[in-house]
N, C-alpha and C positions, 0 to 999 in steps of 0.2 A: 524183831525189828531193831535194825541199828540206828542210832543218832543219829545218822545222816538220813535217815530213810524220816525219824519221826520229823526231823526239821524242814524235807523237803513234803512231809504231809501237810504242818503247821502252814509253811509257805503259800500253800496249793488254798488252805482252806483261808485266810486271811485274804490270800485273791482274790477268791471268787467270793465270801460273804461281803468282803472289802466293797466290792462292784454292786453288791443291794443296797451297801449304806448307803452308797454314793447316791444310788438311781433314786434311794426315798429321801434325800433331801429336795429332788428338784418335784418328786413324787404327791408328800405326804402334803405341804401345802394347798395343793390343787383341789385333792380329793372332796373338801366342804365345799369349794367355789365353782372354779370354773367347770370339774368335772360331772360333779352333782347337778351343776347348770344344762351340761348337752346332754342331747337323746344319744341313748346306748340300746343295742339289741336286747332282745327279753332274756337270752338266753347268759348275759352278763351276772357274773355271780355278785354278792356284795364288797365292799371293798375289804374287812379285813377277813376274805378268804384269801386275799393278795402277797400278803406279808406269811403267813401263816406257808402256802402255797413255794413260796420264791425261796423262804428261808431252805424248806428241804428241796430244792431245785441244787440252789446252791452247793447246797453239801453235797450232794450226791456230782455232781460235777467237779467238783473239788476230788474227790476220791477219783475219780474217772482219768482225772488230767493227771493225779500223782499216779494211778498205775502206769498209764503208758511212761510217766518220767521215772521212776523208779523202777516198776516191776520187769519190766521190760529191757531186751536189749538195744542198745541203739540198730537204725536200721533207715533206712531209704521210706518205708512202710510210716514208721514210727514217728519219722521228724515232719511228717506231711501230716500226720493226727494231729502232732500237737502244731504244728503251722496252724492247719483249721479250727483249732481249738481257741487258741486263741485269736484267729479271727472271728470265730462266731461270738466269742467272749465280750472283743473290741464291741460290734456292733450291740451287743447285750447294754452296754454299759453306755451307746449312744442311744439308744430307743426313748429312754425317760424324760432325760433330759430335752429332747426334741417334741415328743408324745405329752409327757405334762409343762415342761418348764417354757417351752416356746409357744405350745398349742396346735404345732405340725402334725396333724391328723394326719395327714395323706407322707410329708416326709417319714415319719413313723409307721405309716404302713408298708411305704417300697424299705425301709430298714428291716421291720419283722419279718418281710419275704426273700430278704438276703439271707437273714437269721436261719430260716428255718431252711432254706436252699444249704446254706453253710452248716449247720448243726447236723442235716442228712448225709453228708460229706465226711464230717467228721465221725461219724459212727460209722459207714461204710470202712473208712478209711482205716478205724480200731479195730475192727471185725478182723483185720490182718494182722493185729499184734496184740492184741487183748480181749476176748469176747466179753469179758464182765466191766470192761471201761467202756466198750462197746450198748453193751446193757445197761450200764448204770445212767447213760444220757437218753435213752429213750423215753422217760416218763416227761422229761423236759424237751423232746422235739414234741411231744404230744400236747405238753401245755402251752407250746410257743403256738403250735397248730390252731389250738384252742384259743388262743389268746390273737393270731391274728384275724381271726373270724368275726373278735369282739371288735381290733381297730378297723377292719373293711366295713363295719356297720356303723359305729360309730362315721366312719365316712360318708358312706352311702344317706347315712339319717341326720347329717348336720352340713 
């Protein structure tokens, strides 16, 4: 690996863990008060399955976005990955904030259903230029999946 390649990994992973700190400051507040206060579906894990959960989301996205930027040649394919990549990333980094720090259950729901609309896109999309960038975001379409089932309940039950 050349310098440019580790510095555009460094970059890639400072992004996207960058984007958890952010979401667990408006996050980590809530969790004793108001969120422990509303009814959640049974099937809601506890909360520090969350952090634990997002951190390796994170990373593994992180590596996903630096293949297609590096490993990859540029391409018509490649700049619509990473276009959707990071707009699924964009809406990642508003769900929290909206979901814990405003209390927008329902704006937070029609968000994680962009999310996961948009994250299926962008793996479609890498499947043309990278299968294993492609791979590496599927444990995170699955927990977005997972996760907007907990805010459709939380909706449905508050």
């Amino acid at each position: 690996m050349t310098i440019k390649s580790i510095g555009r990994l460094l970059l890639c992973l400072v992004v996207c863990l960058g984007i958890g700190v952010v979401g667990s400051l408006s996050t980590k507040p809530e969790i004793a008060g108001w969120y422990a206060g509303i009814a959640k579906p049974f099937w809601t894990p506890p909360p520090g399955v969350f952090p634990i959960a997002w951190t390796t989301l994170y990373v593994l996205m992180a590596i996903a976005f630096w293949r297609l930027w590096d490993r990859t040649a540029p391409s018509a394919p490649r700049s619509r990955a990473m276009v959707l990549f990071a707009i699924q990333l964009a809406l990642n980094a508003a769900w929290s904030p909206v979901f814990f720090g405003w209390h927008g259950i329902r704006t937070g729901l029609a968000i994680i259903v962009l999310m996961v609309v948009t994250i299926a896109a962008t793996i479609v999309s890498a499947l043309q230029v990278d299968r294993i960038a492609a791979w590496l975001l599927v444990p995170y379409l699955c927990w977005v999946l997972y996760a907007s089932t907990i805010n459709a309940g939380v909706v449905a039950l508050n």
